[in-house]
PADRENPA-315746 format. One line per field, with one value per residue: residue number from 1; residue in one letter; x, y, z of N, C-alpha, C in turn. Coordinates in nm, 2 decimals. Layout:
<marlos>
nr	[NUM/...]
rest	[a/...]
neast	[X/...]
nnorth	[Y/...]
nup	[Z/...]
caeast	[X/...]
canorth	[Y/...]
caup	[Z/...]
ceast	[X/...]
cnorth	[Y/...]
cup	[Z/...]
</marlos>
This chain:
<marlos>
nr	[1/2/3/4/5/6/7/8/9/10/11/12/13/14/15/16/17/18/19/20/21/22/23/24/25/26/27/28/29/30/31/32/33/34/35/36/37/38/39/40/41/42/43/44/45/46/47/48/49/50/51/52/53/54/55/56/57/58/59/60/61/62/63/64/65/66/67/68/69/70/71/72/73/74/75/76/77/78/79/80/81/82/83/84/85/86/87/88/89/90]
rest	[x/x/x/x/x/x/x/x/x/x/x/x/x/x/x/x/x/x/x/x/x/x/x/x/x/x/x/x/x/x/x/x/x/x/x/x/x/x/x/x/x/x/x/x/x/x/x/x/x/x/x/x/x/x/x/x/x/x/x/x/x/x/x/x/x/x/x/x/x/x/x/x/x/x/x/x/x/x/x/x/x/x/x/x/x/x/x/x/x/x]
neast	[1.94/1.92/1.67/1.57/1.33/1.27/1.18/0.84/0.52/0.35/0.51/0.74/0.99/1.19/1.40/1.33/1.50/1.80/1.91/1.65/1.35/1.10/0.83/0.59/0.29/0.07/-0.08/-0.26/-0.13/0.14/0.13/0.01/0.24/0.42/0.33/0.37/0.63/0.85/1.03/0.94/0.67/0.33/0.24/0.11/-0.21/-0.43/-0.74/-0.88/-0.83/-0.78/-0.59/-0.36/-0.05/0.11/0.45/0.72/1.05/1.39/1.61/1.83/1.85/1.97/1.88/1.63/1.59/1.69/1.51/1.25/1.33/1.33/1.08/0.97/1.05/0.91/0.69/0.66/0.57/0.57/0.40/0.48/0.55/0.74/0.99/1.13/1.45/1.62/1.65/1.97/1.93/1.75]
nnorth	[1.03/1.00/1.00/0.84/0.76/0.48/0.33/0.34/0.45/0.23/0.08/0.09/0.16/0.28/0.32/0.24/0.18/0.16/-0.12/-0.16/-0.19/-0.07/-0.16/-0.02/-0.08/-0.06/-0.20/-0.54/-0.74/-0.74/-0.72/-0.92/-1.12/-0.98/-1.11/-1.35/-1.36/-1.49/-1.34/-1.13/-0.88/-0.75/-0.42/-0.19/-0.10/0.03/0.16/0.39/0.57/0.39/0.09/0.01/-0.11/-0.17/-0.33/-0.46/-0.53/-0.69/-0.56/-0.39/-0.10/-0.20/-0.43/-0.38/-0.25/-0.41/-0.57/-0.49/-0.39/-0.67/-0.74/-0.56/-0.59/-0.81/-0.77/-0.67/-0.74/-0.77/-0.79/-0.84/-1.02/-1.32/-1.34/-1.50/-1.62/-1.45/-1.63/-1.68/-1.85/-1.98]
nup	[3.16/2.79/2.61/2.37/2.03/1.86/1.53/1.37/1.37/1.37/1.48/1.75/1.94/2.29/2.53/2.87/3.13/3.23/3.01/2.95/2.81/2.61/2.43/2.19/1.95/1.76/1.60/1.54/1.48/1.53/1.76/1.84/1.76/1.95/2.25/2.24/2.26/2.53/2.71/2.74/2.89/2.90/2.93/2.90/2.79/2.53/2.37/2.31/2.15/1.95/1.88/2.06/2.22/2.49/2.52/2.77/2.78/2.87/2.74/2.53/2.36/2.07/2.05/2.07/1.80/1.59/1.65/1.54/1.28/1.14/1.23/1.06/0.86/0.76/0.71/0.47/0.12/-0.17/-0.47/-0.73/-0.98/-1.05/-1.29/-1.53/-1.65/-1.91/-2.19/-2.38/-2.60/-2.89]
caeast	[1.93/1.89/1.57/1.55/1.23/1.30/1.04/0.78/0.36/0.27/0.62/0.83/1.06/1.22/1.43/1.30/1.59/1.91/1.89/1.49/1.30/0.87/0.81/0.50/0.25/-0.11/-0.09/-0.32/-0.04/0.27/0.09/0.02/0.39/0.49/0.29/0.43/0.77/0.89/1.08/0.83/0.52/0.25/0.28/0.02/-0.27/-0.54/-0.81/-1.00/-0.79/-0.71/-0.55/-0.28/-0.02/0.32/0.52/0.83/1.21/1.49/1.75/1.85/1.81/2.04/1.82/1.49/1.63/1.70/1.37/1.14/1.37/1.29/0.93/0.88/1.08/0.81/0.54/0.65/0.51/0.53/0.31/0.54/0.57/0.88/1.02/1.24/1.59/1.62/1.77/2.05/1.94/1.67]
canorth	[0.94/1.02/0.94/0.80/0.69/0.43/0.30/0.42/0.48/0.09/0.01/0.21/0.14/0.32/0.28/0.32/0.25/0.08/-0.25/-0.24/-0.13/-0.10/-0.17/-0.02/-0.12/0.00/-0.32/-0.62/-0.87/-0.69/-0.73/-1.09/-1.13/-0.96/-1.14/-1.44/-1.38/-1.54/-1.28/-1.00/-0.84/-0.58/-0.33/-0.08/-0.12/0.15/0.17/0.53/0.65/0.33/0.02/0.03/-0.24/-0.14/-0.43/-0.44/-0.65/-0.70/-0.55/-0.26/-0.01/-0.21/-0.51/-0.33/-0.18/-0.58/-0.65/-0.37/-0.46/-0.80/-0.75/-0.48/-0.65/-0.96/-0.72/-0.62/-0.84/-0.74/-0.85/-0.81/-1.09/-1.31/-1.35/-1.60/-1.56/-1.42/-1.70/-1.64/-1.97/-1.97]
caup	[3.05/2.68/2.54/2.21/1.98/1.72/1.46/1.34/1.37/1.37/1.56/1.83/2.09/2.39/2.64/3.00/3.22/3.14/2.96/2.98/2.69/2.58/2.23/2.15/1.84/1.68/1.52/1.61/1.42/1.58/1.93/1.90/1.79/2.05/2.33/2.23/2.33/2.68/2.75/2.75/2.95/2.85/3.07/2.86/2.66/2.48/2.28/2.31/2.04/1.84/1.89/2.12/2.35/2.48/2.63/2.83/2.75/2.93/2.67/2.52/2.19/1.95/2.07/1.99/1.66/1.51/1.65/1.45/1.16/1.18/1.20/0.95/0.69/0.77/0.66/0.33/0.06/-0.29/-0.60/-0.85/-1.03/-1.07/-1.43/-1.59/-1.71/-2.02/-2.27/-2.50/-2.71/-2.93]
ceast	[1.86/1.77/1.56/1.44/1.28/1.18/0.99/0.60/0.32/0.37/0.69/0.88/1.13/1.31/1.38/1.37/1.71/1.89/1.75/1.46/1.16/0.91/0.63/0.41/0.10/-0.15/-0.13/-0.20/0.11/0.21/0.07/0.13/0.48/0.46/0.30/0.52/0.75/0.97/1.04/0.73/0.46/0.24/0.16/-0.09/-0.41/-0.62/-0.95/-0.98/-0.75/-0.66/-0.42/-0.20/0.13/0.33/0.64/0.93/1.27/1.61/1.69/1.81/1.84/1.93/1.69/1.50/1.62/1.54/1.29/1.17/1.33/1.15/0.87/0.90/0.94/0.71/0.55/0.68/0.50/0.45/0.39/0.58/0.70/0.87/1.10/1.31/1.58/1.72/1.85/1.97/1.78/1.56]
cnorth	[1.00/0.96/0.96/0.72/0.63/0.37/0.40/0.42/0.37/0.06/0.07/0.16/0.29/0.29/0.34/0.32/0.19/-0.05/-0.30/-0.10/-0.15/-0.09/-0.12/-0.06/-0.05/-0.11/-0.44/-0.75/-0.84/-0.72/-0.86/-1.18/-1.13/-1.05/-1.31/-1.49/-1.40/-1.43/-1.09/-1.00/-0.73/-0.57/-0.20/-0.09/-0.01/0.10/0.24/0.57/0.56/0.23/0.05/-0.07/-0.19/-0.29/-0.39/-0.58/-0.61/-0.67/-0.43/-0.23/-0.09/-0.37/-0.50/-0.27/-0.29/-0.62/-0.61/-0.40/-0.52/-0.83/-0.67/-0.54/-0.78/-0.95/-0.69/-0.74/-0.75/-0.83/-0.91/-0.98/-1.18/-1.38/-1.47/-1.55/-1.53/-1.60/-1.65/-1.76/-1.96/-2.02]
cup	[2.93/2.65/2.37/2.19/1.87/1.66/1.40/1.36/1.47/1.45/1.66/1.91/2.17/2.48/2.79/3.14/3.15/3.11/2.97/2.89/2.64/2.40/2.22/2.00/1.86/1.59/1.55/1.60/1.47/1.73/1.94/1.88/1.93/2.19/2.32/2.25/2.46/2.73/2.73/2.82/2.90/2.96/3.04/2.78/2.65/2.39/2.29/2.19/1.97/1.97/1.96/2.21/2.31/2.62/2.66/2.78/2.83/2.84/2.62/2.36/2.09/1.98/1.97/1.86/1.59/1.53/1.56/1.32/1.10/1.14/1.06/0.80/0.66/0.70/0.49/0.21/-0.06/-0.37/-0.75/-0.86/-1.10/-1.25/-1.44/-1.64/-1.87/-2.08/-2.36/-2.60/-2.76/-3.05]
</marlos>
């Protein structure tokens, strides 16, 4: 079996056999996400070297790819300020 890492630092998955997958995190807010799905268990958790919790799913890569997605887009929060339409009329 091919092993592939998707994600990145704060996010990661894996597959570990067929159709069963760990999502790991370093992230206190991505771990209490995760531990709130029904259809997940931690299966790993650290903190010698940092914050750490890898859980287990019952589905596959293209599964855990939507999820990380999902979540990271959740994180990104701009400042920027929204504008109003320019008028033509004046």
């Amino acid at each position: 079996m091919k092993t592939e890492t998707i994600g990145d630092r704060w996010l990661s998955a894996w597959l570990v056999a067929p159709g069963t997958c760990w999502v790991q995190t370093r992230s206190a807010e991505f771990a209490r996400k995760l531990s709130r799905r029904s259809d997940g268990k931690l299966v790993a958790r650290g903190v010698a070297g940092g914050f750490l919790r890898t859980f287990e799913f019952p589905h596959g890569m293209a599964w855990a790819r939507r999820l990380i997605d999902r979540y990271q887009s959740a994180e990104t929060v701009t400042n920027a300020q929204k504008s109003a339409p320019v008028s033509s009329l004046r």
